[in-house]
C-alpha positions as CSV (number, residue, x, y, z in Angstrom):
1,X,-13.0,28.3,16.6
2,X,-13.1,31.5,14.4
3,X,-16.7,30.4,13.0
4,X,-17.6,30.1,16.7
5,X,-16.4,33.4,17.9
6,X,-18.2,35.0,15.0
7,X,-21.4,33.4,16.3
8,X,-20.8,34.7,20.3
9,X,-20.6,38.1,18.4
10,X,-23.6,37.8,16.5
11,X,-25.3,36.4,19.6
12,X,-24.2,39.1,21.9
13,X,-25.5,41.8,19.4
14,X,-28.7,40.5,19.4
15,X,-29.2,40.8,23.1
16,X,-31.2,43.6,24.4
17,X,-29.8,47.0,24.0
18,X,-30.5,48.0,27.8
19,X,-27.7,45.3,28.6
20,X,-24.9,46.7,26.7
21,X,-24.2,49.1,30.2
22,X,-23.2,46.4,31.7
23,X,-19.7,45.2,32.9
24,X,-20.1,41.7,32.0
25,X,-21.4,42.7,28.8
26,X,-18.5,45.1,27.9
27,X,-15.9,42.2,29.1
28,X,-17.5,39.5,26.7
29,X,-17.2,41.9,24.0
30,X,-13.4,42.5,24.2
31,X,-12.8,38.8,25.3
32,X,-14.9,37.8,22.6
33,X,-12.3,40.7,20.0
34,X,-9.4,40.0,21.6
35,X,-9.6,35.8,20.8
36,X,-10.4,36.8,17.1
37,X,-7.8,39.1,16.4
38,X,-5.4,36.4,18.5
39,X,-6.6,33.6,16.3
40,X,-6.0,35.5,12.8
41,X,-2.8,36.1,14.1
42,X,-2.0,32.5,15.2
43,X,-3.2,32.0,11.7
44,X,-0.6,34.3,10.6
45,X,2.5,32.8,12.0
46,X,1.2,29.7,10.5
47,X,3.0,31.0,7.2
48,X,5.3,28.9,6.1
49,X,7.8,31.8,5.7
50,X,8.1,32.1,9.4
51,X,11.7,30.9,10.7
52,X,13.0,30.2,14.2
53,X,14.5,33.9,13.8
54,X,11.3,35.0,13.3
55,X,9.9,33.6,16.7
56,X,12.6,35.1,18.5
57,X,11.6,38.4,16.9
58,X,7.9,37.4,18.7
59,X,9.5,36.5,21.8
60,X,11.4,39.9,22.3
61,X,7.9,41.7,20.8
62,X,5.8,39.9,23.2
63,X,8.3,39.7,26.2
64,X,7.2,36.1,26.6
65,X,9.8,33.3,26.2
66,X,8.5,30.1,24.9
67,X,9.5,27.1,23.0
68,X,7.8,26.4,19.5
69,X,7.6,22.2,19.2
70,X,4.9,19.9,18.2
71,X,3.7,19.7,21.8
72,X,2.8,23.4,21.3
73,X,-0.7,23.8,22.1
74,X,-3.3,26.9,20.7
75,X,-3.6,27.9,24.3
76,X,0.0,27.9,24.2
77,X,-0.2,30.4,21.6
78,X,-3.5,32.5,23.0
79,X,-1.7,33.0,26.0
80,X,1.0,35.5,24.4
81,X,-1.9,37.5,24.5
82,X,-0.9,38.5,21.2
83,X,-3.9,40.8,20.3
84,X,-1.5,43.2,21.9
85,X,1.0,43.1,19.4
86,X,-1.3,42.4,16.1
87,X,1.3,45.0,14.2
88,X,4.1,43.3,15.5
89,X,2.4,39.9,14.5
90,X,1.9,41.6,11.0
91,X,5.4,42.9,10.6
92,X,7.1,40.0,11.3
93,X,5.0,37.7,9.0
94,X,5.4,39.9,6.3
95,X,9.1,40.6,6.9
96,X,9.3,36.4,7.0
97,X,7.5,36.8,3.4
98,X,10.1,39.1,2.0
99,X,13.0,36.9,3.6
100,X,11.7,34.4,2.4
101,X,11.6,35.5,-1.3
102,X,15.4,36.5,-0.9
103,X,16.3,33.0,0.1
104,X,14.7,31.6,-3.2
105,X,16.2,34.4,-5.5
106,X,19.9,33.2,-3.8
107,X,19.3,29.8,-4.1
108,X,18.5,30.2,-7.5
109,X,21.8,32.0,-8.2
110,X,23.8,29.5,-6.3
111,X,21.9,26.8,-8.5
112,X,22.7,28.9,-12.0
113,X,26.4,29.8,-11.6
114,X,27.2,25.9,-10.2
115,X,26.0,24.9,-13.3
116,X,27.2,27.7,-15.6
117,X,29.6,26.9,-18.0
118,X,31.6,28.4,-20.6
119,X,31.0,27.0,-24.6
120,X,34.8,26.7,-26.5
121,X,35.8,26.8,-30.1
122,X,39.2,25.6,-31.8
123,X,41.2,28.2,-33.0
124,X,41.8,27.3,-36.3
125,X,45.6,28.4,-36.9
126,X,47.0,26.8,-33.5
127,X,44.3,24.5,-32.4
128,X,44.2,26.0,-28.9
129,X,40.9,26.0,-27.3
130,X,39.2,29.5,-26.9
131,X,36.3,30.4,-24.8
132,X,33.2,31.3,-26.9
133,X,31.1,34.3,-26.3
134,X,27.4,33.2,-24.7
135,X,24.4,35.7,-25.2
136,X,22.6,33.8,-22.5
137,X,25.5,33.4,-20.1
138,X,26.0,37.6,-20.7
139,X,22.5,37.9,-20.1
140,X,21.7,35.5,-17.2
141,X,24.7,37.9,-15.3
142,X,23.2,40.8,-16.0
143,X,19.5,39.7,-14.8
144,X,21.1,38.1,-11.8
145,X,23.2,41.7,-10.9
146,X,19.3,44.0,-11.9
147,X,18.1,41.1,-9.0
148,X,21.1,41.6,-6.3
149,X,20.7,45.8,-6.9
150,X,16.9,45.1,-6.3
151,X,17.6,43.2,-3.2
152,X,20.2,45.7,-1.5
153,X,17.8,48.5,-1.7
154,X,14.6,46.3,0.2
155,X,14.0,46.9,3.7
156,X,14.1,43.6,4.6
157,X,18.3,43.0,3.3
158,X,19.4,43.2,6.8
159,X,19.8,39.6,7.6
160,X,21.0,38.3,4.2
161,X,22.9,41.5,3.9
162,X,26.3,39.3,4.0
163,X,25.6,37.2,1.1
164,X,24.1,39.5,-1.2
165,X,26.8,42.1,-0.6
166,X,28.9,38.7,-1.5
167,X,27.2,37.5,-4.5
168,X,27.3,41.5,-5.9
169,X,31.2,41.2,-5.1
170,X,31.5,37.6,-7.0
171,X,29.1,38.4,-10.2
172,X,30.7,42.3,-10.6
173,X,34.3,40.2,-10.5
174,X,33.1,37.9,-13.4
175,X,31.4,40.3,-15.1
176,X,34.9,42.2,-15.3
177,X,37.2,39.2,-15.8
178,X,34.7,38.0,-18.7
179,X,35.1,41.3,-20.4
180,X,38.8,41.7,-20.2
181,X,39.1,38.1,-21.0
182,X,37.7,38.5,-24.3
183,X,39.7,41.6,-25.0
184,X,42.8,39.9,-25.1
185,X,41.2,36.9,-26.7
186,X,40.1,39.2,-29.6
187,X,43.3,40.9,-29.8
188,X,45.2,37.8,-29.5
189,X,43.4,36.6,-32.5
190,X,43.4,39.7,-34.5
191,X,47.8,39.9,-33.4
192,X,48.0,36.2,-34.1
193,X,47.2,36.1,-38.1
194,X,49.3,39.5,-38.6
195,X,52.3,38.9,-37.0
196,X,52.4,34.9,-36.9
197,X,50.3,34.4,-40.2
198,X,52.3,36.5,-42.4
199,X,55.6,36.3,-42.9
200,X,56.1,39.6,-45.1
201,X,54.6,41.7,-42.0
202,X,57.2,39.4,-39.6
203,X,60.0,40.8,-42.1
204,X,58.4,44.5,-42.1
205,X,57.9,45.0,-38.9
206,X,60.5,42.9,-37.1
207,X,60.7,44.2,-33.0
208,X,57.0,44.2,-32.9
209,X,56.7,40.3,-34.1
210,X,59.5,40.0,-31.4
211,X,57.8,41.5,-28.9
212,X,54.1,39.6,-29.9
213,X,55.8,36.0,-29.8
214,X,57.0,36.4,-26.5
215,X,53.1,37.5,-25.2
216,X,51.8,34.4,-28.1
217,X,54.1,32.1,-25.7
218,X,52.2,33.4,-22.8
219,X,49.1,33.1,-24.0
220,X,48.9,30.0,-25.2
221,X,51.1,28.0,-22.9
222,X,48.7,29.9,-19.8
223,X,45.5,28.5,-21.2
224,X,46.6,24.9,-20.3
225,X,48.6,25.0,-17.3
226,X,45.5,25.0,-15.2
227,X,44.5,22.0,-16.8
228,X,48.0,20.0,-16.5
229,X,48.5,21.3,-12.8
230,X,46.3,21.8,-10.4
231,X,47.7,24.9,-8.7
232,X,49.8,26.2,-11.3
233,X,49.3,29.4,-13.0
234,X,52.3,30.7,-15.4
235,X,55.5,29.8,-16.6
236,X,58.9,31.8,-16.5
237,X,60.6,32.2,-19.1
238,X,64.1,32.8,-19.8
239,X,66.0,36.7,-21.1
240,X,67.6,37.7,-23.7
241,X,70.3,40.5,-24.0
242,X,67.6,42.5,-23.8
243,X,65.4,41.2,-21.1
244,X,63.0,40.1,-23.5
245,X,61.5,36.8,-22.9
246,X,62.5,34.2,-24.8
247,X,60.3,30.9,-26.3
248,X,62.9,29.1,-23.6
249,X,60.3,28.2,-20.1
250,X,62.6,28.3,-16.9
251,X,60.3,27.9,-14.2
252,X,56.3,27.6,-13.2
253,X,54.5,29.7,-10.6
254,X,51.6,29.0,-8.7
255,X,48.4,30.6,-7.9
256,X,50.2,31.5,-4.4
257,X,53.1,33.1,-6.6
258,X,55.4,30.0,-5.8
259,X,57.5,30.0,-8.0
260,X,59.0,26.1,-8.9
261,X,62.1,25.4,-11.1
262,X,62.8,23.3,-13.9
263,X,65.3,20.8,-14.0
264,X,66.1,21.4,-17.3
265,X,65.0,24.3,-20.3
266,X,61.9,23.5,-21.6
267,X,61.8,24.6,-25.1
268,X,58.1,26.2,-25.8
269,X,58.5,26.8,-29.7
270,X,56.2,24.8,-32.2
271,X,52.3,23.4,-31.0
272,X,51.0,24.3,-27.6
273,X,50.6,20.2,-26.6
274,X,54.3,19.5,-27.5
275,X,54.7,22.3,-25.1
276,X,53.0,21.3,-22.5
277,X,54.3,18.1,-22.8
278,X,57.8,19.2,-22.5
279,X,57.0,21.1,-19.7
280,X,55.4,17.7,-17.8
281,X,58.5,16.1,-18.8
């Protein structure tokens, strides 16, 4: 149909140049215009971009309600008169575009951290499991936040302003956690082989091994209770004189600060399983 609108034109400029004054002449011409710049933007909005949102958009533009389905026809289509609103048109095709990009770069990230996973290594004194530092997992969150700040700051954010915002919320809380995480890891490991490998330092320096085996207990015995119950976070451990905690676990909270009793003292000295066994028991 736009090859045979082309030919009307060329066939109407080849008429004589006398007739050109007249009405009919004048009315062809902007029919003739008005079906061609209606047709490149039917064309337009075939994009497969274009949403249900997006013909709402054309429905308020156009001020022309009307129901998109396979029954739709082209006339359907000319009749918006939509050579009216060929910016509107434009806009909202290349707004779908943009939209349409966002939606692939958060699929992609709901894809990526579904699947992410963290690598482990044996600690080689204790045999607890301790998370291993990834280059490509550090880098993947990085990219992923560079991709987020790039999408706040587009023009087009408003309608997946919500998740965005969300995934920036989720990836700057992992990005902290990770980091902290493997502060106390390494300084867990660095405390670990001064004040539990050596006994001459656990002689010299007395109230600070004290004070690390009560935070040893807590470290290890945390690492596994999310793995032997389900909503359980830490353990509770029994005083001393001194309110210092004691390798003596009295009770278990949950992730909801509940806290649950023991029936009876679960001792927490010696390997982290026969802990964690003891406390199952």
């Amino acid at each position: 149909m736009d090859a045979d609108c082309k030919k009307f034109v060329k066939d109407l400029r080849s008429m004589d140049k006398e007739i050109r004054a007249w009405d009919i002449y004048s009315g062809l011409d902007n029919l003739i215009k008005n079906t061609m710049t209606s047709l490149k933007a039917v064309s337009e909005l075939q994009n497969p971009a274009i949403r249900e949102r997006h013909w709402q958009q054309l429905m308020q533009a156009t001020k022309v309600n009307f129901v998109m389905s396979e029954e739709t026809t082209l006339a359907d289509l000319l009749s918006l008169q939509l050579h009216n609103f060929e910016d509107e048109v434009r806009n909202i095709v290349d707004k779908s575009v943009k939209e349409s990009g966002m939606e692939k770069v958060l699929g992609q990230l709901d894809n990526i951290w579904s699947a992410m996973e963290f690598e482990h290594e044996v600690h080689g004194r204790t045999g607890i499991m301790l998370l291993k530092g990834s280059d490509d997992l550090v880098e993947t969150l990085e990219d992923n936040q560079v991709q987020l700040q790039n999408l706040i700051t587009s023009k087009y954010i408003a309608y997946f302003l919500k998740e965005v915002s969300s995934w920036q919320q989720k990836l700057s809380t992992a990005d902290a956690v990770i980091s902290i995480w493997f502060e106390v890891q390494r300084t867990w490991v660095h405390l670990e082989s001064i004040f539990i490998g050596s006994e001459d330092i656990r002689m010299q320096l007395p109230e600070d091994s004290k004070r690390f085996e009560a935070i040893d207990v807590d470290f290890k015995v945390s690492q596994h209770l999310s793995k032997l119950f389900d909503n359980m976070a830490k353990l509770k451990f029994q005083l001393d004189a001194d309110n210092n905690p004691m390798k003596v676990g009295i009770g278990m909270y949950s992730k909801e600060k509940e806290y649950v009793p023991f029936d009876k003292l679960c001792d927490c000295t010696g390997q982290v399983t026969v802990n964690t066994s003891t406390a199952m028991e």
